[in-house]
C-alpha positions in Angstrom: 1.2 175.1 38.9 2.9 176.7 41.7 2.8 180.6 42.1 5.4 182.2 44.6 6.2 186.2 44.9 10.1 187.1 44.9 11.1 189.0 47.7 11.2 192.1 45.2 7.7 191.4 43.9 7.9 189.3 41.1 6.0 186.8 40.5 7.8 183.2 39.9 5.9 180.4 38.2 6.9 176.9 38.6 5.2 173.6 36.7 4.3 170.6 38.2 4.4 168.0 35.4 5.1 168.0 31.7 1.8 169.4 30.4 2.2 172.7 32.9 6.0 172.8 32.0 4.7 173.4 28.6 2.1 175.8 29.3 4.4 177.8 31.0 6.8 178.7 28.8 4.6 179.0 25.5 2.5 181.8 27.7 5.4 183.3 29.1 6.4 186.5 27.8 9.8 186.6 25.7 11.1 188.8 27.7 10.2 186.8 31.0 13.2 184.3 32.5 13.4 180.8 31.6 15.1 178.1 34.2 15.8 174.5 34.7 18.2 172.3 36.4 21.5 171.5 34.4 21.3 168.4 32.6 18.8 166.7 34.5 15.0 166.4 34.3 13.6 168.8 36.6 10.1 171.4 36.7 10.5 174.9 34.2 10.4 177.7 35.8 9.4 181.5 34.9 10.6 184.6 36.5 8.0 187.1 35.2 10.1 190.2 34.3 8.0 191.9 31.5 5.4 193.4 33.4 8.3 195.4 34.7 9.8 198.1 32.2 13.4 197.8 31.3 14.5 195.2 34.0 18.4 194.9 34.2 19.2 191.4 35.2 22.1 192.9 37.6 19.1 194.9 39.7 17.4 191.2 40.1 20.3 188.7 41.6 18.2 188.2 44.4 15.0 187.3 42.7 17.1 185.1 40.2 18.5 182.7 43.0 14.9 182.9 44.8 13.6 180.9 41.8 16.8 178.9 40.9 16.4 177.9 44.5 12.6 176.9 44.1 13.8 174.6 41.2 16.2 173.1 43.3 13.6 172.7 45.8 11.1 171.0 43.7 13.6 168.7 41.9 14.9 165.4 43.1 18.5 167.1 43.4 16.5 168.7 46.6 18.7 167.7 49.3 21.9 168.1 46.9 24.5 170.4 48.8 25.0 172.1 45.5 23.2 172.0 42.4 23.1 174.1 38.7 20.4 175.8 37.5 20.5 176.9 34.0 18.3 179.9 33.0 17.6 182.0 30.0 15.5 184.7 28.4 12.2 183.0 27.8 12.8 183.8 24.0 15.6 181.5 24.0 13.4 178.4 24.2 11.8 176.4 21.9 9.7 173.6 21.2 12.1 170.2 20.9 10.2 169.1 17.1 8.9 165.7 17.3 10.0 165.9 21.4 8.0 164.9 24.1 5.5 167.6 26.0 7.1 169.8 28.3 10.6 169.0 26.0 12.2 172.4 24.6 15.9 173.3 23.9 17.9 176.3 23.6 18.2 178.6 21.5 21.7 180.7 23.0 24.0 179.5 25.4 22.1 179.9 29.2 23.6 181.6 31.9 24.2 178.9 35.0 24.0 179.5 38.6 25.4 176.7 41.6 22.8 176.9 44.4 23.4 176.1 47.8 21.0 174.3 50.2 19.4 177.3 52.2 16.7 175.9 54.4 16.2 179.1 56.4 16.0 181.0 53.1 14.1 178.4 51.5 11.2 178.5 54.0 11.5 182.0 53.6 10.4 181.9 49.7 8.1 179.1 50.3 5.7 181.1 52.3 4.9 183.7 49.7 3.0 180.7 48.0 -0.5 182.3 46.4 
């Protein structure tokens, strides 16, 4: 698993394969933020939020596109001008029954962001690896 800090200090969580895509949102916090690329097979990622009291996701733009951007990044829609990014409260998610590991669906209707290839700002976030 991959573990990169936002530039506001949140901690961003991103799975390598199946079995840690899987892991990662079953021990994520409800309250944490769920996201994945739009209709393609791409890594889960977490924005942990609920270590934080009473996060208001208009305070956190920034640290949303950060990991929308590291989805991107670690996806094979990489070098894609534009891509989407769906994400979600991590309480949104479930299990897909009788689906494959690392398979979940949605439980409301995600909020979707178009992210722009940033290499500057993408080295950036990439150097706050742990």
């Amino acid at each position: 698993m991959k573990v990169f800090e936002s530039s506001n200090g949140f901690t961003i969580k991103i799975g390598e394969n199946a079995n840690e895509n899987e892991r990662l949102y079953q021990s994520s916090s409800q309250n944490d933020l769920w996201f994945h690329l739009q209709n393609v097979s791409s890594a889960h990622g977490i924005l942990v939020i609920s270590n934080k009291s009473k996060v208001k996701l208009s305070t956190i733009k920034q640290d949303i596109l950060e990991t929308a951007m590291l989805i991107k990044h670690f996806s094979k829609q990489k070098n894609n001008h534009i891509s989407k990014v769906i994400y979600c409260y991590n309480k949104n998610i479930k299990k897909t029954p009788n689906g494959q590991t690392g398979q979940v669906s949605l439980g409301k209707k995600p909020s979707v962001l178009s992210v722009r290839k940033n290499d500057q700002l993408m080295e950036e976030i990439l150097k706050t690896r742990k």
